[in-house]
Jmol script that loads the backbone (N, CA, C; Angstrom):
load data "model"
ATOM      1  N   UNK A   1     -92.624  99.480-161.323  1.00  0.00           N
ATOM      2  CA  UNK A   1     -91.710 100.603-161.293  1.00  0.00           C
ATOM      3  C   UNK A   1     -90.412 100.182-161.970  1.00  0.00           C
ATOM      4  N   UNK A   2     -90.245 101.068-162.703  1.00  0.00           N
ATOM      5  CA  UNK A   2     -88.795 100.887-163.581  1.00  0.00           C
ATOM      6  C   UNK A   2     -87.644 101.796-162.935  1.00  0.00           C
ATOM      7  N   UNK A   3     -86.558 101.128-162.745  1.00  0.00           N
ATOM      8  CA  UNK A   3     -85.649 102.092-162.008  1.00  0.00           C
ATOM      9  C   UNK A   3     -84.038 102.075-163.703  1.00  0.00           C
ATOM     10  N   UNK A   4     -83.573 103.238-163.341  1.00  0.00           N
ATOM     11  CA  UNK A   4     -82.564 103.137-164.321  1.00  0.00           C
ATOM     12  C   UNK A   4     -81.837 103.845-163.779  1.00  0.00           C
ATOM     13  N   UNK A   5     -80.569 103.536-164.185  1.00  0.00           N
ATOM     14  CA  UNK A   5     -79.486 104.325-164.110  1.00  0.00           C
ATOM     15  C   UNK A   5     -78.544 104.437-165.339  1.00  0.00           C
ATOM     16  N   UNK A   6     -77.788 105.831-165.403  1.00  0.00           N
ATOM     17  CA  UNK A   6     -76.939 106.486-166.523  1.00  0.00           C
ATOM     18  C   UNK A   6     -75.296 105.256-165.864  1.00  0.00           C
ATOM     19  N   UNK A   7     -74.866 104.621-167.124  1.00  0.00           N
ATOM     20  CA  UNK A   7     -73.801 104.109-167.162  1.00  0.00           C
ATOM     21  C   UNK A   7     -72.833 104.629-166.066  1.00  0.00           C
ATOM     22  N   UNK A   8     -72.498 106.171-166.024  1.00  0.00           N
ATOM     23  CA  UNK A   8     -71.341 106.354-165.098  1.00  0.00           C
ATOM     24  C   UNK A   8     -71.654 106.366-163.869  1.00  0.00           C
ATOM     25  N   UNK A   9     -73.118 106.181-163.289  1.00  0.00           N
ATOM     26  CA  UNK A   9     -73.706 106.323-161.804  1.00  0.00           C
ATOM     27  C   UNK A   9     -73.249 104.554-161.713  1.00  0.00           C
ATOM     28  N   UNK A  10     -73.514 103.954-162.414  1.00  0.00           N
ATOM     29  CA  UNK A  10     -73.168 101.913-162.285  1.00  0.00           C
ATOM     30  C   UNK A  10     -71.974 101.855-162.590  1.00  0.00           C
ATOM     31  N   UNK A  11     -70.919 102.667-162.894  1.00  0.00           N
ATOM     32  CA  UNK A  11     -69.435 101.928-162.761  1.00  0.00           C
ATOM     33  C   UNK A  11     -68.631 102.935-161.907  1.00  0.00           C
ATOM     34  N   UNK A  12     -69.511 104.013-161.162  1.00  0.00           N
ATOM     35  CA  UNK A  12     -68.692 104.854-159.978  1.00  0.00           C
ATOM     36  C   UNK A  12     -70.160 105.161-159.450  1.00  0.00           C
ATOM     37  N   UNK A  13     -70.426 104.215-158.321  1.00  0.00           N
ATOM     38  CA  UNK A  13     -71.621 104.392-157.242  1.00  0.00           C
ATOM     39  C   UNK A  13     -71.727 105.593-156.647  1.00  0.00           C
ATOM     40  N   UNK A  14     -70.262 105.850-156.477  1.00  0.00           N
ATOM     41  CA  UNK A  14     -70.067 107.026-155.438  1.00  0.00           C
ATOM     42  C   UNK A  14     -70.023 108.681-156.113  1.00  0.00           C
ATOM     43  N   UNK A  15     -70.156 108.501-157.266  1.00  0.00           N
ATOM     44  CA  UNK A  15     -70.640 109.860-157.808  1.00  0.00           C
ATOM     45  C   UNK A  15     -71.217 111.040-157.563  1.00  0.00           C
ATOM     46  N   UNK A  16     -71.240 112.168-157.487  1.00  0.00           N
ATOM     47  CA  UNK A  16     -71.802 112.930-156.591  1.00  0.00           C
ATOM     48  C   UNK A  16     -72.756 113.187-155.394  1.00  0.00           C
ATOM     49  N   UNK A  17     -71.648 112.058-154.643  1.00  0.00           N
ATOM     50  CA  UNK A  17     -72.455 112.155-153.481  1.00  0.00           C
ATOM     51  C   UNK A  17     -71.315 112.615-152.405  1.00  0.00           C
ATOM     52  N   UNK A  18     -72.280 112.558-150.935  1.00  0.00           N
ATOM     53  CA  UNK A  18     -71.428 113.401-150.336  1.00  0.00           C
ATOM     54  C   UNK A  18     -71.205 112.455-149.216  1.00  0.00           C
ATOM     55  N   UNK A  19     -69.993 112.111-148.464  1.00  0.00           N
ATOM     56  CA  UNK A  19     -69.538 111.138-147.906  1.00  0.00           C
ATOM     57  C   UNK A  19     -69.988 111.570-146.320  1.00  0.00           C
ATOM     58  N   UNK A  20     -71.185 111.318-145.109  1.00  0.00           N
ATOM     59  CA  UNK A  20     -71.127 111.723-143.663  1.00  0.00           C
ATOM     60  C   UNK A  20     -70.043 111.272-143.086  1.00  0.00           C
ATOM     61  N   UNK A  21     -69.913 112.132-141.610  1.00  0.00           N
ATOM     62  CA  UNK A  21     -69.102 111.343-140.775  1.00  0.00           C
ATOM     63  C   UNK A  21     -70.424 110.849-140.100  1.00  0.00           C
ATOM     64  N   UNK A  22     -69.587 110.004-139.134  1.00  0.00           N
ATOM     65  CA  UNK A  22     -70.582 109.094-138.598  1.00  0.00           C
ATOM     66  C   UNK A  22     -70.546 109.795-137.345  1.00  0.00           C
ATOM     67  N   UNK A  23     -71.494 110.356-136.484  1.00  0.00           N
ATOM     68  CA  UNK A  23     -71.392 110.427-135.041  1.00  0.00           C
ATOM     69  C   UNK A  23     -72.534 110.207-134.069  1.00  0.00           C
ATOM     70  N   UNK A  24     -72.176 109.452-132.916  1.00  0.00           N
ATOM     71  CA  UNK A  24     -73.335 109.376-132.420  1.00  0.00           C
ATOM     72  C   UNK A  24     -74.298 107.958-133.437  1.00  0.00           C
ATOM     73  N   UNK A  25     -73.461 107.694-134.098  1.00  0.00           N
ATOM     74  CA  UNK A  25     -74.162 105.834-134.764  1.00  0.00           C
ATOM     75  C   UNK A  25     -74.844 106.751-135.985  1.00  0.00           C
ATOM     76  N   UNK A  26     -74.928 107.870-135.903  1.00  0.00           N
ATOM     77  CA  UNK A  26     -75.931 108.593-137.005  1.00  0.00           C
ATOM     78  C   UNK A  26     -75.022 109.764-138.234  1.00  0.00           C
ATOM     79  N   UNK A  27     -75.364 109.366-139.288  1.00  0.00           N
ATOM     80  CA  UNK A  27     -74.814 110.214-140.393  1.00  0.00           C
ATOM     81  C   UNK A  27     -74.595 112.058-140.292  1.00  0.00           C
ATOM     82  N   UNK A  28     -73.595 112.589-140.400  1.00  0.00           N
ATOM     83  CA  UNK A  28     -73.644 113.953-139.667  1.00  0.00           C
ATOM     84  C   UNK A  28     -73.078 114.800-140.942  1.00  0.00           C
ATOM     85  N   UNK A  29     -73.609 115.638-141.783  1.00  0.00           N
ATOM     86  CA  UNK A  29     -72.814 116.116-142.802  1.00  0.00           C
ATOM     87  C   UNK A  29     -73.075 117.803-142.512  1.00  0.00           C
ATOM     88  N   UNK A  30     -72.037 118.300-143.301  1.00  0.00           N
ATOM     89  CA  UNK A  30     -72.128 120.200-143.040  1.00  0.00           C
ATOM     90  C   UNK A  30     -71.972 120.409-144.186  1.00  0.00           C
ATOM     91  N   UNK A  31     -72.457 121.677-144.333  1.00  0.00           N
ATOM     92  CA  UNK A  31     -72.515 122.548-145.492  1.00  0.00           C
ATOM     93  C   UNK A  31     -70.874 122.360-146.201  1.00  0.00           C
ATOM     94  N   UNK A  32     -69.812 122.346-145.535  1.00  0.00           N
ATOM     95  CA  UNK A  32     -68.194 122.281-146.224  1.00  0.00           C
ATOM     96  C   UNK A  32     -67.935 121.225-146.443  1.00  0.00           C
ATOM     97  N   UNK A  33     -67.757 121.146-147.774  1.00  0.00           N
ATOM     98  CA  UNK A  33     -67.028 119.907-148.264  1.00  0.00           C
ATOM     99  C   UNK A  33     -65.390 119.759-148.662  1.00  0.00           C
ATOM    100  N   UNK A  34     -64.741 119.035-148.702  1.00  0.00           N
ATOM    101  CA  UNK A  34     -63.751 118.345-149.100  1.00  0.00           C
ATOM    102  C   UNK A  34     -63.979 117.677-150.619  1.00  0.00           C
ATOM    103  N   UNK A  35     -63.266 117.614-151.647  1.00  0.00           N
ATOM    104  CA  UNK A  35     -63.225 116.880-152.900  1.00  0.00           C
ATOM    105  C   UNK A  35     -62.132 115.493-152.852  1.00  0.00           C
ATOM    106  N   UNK A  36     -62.891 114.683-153.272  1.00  0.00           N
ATOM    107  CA  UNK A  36     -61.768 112.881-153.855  1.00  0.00           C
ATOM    108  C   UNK A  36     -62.075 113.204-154.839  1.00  0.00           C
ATOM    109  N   UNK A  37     -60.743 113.176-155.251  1.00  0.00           N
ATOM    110  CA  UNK A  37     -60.834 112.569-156.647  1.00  0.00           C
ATOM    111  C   UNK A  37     -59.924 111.721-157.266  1.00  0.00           C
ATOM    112  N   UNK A  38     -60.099 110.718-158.200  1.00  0.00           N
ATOM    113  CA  UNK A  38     -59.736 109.548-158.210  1.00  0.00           C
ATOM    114  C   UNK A  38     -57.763 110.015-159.095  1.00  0.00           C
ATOM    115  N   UNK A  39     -56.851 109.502-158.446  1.00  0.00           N
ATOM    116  CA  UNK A  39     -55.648 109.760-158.284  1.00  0.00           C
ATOM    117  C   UNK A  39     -55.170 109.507-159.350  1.00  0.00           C
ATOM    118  N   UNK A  40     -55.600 108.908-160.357  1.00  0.00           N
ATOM    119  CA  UNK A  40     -55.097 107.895-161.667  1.00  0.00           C
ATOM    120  C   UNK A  40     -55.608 108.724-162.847  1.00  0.00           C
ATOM    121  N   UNK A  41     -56.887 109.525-162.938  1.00  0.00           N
ATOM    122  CA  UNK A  41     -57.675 110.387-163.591  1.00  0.00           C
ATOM    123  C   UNK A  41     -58.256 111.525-163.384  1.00  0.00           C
ATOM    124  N   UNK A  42     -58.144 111.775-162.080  1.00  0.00           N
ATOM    125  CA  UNK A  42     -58.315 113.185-161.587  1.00  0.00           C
ATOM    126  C   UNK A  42     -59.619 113.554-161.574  1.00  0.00           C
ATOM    127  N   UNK A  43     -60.454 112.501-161.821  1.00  0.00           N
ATOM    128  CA  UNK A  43     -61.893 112.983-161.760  1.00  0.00           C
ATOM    129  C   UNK A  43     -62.512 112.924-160.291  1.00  0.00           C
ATOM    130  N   UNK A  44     -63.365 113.604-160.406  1.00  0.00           N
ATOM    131  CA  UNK A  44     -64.533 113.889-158.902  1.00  0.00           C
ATOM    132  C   UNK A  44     -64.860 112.827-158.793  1.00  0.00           C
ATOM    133  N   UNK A  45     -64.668 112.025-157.649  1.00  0.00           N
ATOM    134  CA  UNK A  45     -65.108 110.739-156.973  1.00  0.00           C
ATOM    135  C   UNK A  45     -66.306 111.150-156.284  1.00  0.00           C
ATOM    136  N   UNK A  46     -65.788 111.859-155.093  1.00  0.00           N
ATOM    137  CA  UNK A  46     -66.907 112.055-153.764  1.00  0.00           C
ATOM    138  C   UNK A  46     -66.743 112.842-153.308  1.00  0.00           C
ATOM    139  N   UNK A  47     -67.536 113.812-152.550  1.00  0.00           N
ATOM    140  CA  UNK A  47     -67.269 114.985-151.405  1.00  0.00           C
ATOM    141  C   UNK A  47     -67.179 113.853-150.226  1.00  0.00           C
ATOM    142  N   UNK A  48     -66.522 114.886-149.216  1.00  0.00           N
ATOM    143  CA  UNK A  48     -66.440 114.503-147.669  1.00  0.00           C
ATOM    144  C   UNK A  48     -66.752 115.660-147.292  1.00  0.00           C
ATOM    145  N   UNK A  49     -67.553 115.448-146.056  1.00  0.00           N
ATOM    146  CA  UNK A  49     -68.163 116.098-144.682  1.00  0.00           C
ATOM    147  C   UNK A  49     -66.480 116.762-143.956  1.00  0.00           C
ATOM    148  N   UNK A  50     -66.377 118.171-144.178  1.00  0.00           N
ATOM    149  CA  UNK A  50     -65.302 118.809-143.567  1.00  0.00           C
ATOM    150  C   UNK A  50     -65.951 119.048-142.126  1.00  0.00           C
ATOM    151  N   UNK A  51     -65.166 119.103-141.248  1.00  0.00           N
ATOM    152  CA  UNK A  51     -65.781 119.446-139.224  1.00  0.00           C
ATOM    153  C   UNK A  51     -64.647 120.165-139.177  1.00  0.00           C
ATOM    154  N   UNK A  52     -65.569 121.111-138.279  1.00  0.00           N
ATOM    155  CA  UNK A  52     -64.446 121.951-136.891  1.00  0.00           C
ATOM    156  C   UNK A  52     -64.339 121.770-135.891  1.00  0.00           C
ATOM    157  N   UNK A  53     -63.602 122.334-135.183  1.00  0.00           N
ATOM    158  CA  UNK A  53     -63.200 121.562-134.177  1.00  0.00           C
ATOM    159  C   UNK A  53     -64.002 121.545-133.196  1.00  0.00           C
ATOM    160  N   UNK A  54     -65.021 122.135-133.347  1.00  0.00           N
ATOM    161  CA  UNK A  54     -66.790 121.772-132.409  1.00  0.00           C
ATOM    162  C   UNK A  54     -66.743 120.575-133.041  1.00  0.00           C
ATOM    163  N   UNK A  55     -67.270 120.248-133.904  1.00  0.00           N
ATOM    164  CA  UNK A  55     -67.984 118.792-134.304  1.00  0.00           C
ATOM    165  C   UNK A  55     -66.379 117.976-133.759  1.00  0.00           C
ATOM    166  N   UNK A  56     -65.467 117.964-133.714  1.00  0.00           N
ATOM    167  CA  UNK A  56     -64.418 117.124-133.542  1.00  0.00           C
ATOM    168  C   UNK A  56     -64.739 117.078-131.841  1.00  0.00           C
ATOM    169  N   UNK A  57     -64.801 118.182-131.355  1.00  0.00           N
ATOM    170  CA  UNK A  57     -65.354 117.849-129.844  1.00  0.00           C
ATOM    171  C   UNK A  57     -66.590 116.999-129.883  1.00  0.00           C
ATOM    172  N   UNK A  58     -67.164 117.062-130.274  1.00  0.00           N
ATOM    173  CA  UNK A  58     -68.397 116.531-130.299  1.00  0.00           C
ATOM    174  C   UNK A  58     -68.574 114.729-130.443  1.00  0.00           C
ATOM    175  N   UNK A  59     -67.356 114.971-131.360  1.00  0.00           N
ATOM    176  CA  UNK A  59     -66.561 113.071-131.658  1.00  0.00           C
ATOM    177  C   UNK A  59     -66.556 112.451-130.184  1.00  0.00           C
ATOM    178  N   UNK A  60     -65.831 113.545-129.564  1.00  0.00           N
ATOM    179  CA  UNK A  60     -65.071 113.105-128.630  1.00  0.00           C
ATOM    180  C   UNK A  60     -66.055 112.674-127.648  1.00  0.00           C
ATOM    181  N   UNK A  61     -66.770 113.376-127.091  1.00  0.00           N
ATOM    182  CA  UNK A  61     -67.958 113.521-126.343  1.00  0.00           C
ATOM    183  C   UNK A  61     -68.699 112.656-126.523  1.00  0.00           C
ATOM    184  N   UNK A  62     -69.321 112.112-127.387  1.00  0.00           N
ATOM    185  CA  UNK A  62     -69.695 110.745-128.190  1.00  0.00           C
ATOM    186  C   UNK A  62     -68.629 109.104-127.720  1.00  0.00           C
ATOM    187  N   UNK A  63     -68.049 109.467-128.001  1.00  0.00           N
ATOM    188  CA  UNK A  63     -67.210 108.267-127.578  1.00  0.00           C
ATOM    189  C   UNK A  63     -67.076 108.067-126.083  1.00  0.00           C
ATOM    190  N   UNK A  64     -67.032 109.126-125.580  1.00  0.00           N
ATOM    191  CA  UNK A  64     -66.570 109.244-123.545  1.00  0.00           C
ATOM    192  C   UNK A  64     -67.955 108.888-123.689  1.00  0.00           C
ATOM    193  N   UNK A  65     -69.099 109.111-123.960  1.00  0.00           N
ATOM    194  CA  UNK A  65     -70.241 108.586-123.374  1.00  0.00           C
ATOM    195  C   UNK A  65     -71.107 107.328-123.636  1.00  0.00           C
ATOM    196  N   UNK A  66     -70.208 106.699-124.843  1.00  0.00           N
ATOM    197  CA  UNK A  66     -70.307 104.837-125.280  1.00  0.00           C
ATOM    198  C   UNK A  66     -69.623 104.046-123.924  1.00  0.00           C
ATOM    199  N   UNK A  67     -68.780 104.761-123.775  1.00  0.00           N
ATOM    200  CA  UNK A  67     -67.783 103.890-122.936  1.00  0.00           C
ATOM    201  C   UNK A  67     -67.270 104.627-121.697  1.00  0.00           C
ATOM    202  N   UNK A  68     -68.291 104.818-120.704  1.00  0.00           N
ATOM    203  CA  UNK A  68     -68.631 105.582-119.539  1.00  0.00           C
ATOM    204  C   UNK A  68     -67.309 104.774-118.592  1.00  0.00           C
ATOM    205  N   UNK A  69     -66.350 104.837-118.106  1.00  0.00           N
ATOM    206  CA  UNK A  69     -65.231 104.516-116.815  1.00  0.00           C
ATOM    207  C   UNK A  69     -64.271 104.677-117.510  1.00  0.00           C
ATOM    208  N   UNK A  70     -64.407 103.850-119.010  1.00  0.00           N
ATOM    209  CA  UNK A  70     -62.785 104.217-119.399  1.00  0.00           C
ATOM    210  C   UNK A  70     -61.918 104.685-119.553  1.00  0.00           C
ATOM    211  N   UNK A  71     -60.355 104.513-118.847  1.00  0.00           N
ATOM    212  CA  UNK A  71     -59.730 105.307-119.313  1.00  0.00           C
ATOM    213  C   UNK A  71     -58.996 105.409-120.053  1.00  0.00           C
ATOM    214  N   UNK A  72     -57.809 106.634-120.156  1.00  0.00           N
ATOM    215  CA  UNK A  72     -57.141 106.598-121.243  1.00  0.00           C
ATOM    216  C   UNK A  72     -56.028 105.719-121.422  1.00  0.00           C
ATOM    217  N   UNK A  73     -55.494 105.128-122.059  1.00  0.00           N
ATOM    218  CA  UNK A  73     -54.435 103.949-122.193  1.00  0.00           C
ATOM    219  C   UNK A  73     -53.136 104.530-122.434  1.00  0.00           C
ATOM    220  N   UNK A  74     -53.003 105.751-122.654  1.00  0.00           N
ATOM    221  CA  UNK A  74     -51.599 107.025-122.510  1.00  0.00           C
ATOM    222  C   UNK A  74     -50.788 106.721-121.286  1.00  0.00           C
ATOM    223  N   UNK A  75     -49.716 106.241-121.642  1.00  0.00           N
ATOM    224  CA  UNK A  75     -48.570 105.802-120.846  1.00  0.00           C
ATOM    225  C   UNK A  75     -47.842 107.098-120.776  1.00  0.00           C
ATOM    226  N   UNK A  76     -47.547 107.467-119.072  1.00  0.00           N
ATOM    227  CA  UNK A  76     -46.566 108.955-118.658  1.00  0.00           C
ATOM    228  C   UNK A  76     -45.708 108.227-118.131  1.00  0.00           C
ATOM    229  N   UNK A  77     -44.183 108.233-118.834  1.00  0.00           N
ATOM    230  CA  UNK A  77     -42.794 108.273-118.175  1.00  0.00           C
ATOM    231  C   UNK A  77     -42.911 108.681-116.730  1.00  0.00           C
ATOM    232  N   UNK A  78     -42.354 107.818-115.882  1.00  0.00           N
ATOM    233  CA  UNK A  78     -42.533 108.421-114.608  1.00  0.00           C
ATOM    234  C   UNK A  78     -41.566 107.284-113.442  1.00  0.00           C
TER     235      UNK A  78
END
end "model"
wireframe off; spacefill off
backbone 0.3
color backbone group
């Protein structure tokens, strides 16, 4: 098997692809994206995985249940 790649996929890996968040240890992407693009040339780097604030709950929920007693480390004046 011969594998190839076009020059600009080997000097920008990240080429149209689309960046997950991570949740739950597992890759999570949605239909809305976000655009990078590279700051110096303005070209399309990468999409990112846009969330609402369900999936941002959902972060959350994920994490309280890695680390079941802990609490919060938020210091109240008192």
């Amino acid at each position: 098997m011969v594998v190839t790649a076009s020059i600009d996929v080997l000097s920008n890996p990240l080429s149209a692809a689309q960046v997950p968040c991570i949740i739950n240890g597992k890759p999570y992407v949605t239909s809305k994206t976000y655009s990078r693009n590279d700051p110096h040339t303005g070209k399309h780097l990468f999409d990112v995985t846009a969330v609402t604030e369900d999936d941002a709950r959902a972060v959350i929920d994920s994490a309280k249940a890695a680390f079941p007693g802990k609490q919060s480390t938020h210091q109240t004046a008192g």
